[in-house]
N, C-alpha and C positions, 0 to 999 in steps of 0.2 A: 703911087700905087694904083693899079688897077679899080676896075670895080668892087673885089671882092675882097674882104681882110684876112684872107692867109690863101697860099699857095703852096703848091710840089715842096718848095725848099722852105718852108717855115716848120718842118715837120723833120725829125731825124729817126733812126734807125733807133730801136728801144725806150722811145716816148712812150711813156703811160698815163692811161687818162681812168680813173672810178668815176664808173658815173652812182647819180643817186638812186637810192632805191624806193620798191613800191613792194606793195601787197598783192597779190593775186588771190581773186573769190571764185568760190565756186560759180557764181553765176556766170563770170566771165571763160572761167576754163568750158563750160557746158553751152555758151552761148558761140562759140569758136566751133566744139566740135561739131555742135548740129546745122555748122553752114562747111565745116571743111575737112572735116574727118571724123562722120560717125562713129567712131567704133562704140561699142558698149564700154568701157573701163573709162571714157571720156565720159559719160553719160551718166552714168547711174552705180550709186555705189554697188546693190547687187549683182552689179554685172561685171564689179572690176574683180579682176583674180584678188584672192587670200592675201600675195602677198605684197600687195600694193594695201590693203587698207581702206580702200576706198578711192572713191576716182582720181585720174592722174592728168596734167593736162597731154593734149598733144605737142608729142617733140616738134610740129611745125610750128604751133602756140609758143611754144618753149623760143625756135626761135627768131621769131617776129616781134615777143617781149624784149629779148635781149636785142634786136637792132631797134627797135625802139627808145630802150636804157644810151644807145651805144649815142642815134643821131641828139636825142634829146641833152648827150651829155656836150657836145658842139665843137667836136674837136678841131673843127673848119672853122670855126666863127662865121658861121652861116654860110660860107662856100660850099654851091650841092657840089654831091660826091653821082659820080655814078658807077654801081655797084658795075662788076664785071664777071664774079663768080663769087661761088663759096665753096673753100674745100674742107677738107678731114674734118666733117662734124661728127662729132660722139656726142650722145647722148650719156652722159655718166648717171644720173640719177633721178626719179620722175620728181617733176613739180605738183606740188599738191594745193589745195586748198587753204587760202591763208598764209602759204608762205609768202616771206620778206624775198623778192629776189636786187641784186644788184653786177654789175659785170665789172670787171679790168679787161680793157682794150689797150695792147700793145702794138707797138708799130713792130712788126717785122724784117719788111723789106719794102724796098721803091727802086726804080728804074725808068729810065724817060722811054716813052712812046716809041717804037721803031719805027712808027707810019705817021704819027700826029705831032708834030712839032711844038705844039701848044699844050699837052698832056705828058703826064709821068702815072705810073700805077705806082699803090702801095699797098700794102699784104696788112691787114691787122688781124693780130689773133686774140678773140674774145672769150673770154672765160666768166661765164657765167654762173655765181651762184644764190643757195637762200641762204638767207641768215643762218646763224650766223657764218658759218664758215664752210659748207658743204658744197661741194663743187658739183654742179648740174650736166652743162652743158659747156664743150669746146667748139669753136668755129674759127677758121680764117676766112674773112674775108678779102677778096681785090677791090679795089676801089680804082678809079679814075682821077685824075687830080689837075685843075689846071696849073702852067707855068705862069709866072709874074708875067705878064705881057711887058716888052721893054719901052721904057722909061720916056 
């Protein structure tokens, strides 16, 4: 084997991986927004609308947690990935203060490189949510993956 302990083909189509979960605080949702998305409802409960309740994080907070959840959960066994896109993210429902979040990441699809002999992409689609069972945020990701280099 290579360098690296998993490759393109140690991964199939419909692999599911949970990762663990974490708490998110207000400090950290308000410590995000005031460096990368002021808005007032990130900031200050007075200023978040009625019907949020109180500050909500930013959907980019939302999902930098969840690829955080995703790499920390090591579906590579340490082989970097390199991201390549993200498509159809929705936002389903805000994260707040104190919640538990955790994701499922699915393998979708994978196909080898037209240009790069040495790589395959693969599609995961992450679903994010908080405890217990309220679904947040959907994302696919592409990833970059290398092949087993031969023998």
């Amino acid at each position: 084997m290579g360098k690296f302990k998993k490759y393109y083909n140690d991964i199939d189509i419909g692999d599911e991986f949970i990762t663990d979960s974490r708490q998110v605080t207000r400090e950290e949702i308000i410590k995000f927004a005031q460096e990368f998305d002021p808005q007032p409802m990130h900031l200050t409960d007075d200023s978040a609308p009625e019907y949020f309740d109180g500050i909500i994080a930013s959907g980019y907070h939302t999902i930098a947690l969840a690829t955080r959840l995703v790499v920390d959960c090591d579906i590579f066994a340490g082989t970097p990935l390199l991201g390549s896109g993200i498509d159809k993210v929705r936002w389903l429902a805000p994260l707040k203060p104190d919640d538990e979040i955790w994701a499922k990441a699915t393998i979708k699809n994978k196909y080898l490189s037209p240009t790069r002999h040495n790589l395959g992409f693969i599609t995961i689609k992450v679903k994010t949510y908080s405890k217990p069972e309220q679904l947040i945020l959907i994302k696919e990701c592409k990833v970059a993956v290398p092949l087993q280099p031969p023998s």
